[in-house]
VOPAGU-2260 file (C-alpha; in pm, 1 decimal, decimal comma):
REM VOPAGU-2260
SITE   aa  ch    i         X         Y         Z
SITE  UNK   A    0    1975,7    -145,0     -66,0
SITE  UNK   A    1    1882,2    -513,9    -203,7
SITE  UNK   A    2    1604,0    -491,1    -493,9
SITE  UNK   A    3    1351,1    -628,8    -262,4
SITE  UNK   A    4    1407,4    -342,3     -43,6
SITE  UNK   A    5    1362,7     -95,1    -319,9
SITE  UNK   A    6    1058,4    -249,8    -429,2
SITE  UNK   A    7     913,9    -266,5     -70,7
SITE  UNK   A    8    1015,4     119,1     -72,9
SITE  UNK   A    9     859,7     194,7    -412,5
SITE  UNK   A   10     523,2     -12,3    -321,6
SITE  UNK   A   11     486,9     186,3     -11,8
SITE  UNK   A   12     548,1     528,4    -161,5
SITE  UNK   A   13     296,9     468,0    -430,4
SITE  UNK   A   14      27,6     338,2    -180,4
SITE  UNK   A   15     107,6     670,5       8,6
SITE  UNK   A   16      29,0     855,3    -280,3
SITE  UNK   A   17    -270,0     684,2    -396,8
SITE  UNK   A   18    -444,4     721,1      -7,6
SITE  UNK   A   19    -330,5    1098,5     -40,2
SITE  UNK   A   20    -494,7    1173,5    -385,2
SITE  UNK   A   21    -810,0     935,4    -242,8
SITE  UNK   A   22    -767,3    1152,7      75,0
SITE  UNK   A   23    -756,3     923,9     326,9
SITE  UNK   A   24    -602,5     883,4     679,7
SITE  UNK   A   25    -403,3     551,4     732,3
SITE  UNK   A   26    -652,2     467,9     939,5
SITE  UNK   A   27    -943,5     504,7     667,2
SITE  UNK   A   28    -734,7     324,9     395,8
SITE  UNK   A   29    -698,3      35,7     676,2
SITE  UNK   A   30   -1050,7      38,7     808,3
SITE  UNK   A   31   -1180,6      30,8     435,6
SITE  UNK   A   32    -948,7    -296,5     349,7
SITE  UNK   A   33    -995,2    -490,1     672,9
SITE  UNK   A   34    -623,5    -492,8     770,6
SITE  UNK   A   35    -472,6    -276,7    1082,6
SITE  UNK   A   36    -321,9      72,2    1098,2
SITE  UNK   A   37      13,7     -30,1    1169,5
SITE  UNK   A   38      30,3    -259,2     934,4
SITE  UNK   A   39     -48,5     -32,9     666,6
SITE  UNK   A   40     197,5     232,9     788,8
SITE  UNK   A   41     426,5     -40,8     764,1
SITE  UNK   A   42     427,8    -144,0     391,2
SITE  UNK   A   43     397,7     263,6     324,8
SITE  UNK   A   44     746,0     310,4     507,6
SITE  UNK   A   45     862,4     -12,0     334,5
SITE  UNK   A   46     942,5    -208,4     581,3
SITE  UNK   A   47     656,7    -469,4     514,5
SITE  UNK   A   48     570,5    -664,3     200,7
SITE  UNK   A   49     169,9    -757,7     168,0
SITE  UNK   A   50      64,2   -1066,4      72,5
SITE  UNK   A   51    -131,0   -1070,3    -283,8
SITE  UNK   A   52    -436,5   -1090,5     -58,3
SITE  UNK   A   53    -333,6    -757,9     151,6
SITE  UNK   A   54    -206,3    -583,7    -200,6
SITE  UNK   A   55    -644,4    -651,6    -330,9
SITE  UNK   A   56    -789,3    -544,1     -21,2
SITE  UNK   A   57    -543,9    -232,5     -69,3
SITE  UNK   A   58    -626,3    -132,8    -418,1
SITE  UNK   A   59    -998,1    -191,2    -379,9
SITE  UNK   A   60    -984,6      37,7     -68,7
SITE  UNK   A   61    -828,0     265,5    -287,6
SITE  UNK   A   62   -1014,7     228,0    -606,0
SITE  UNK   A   63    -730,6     148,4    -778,5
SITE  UNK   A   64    -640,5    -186,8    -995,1
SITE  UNK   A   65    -363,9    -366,0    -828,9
SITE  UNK   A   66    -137,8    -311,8   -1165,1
SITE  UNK   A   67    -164,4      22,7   -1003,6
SITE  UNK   A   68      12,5      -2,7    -743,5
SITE  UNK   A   69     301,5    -243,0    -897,9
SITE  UNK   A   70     345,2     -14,0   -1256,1
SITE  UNK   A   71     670,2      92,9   -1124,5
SITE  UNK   A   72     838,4    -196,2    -938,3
């Protein structure tokens, strides 16, 4: 797995577990942030990077700061 992979994987496991403790569906976190289901389930599983733009929206859905979010990359 190439770094950017693992950091992809990493991002999307943490966003995972920040919607979970906020207890929201996909579909909440994605409504709240203005971007689309899928695309969120996509950078969850990893297999999408968001733009700097995407990674805001994310963490203010979430009520998070975006260092957040990128502690552990």
């Amino acid at each position: 797995m190439s770094a950017s992979q693992q950091h992809r994987r990493i991002l999307g496991e943490t966003i995972r577990a920040k919607r979970a403790t906020a207890d929201l569906s996909q579909e909440a976190l994605a409504e709240k942030a203005g971007l689309s289901t899928v695309f969120i389930s996509r950078v969850e599983r990893g297999i999408e990077s968001p733009s700097l733009d995407s990674l805001v929206k994310i963490a203010k859905a979430l009520g998070v700061r975006v260092r957040d979010l990128v502690a552990d990359l």
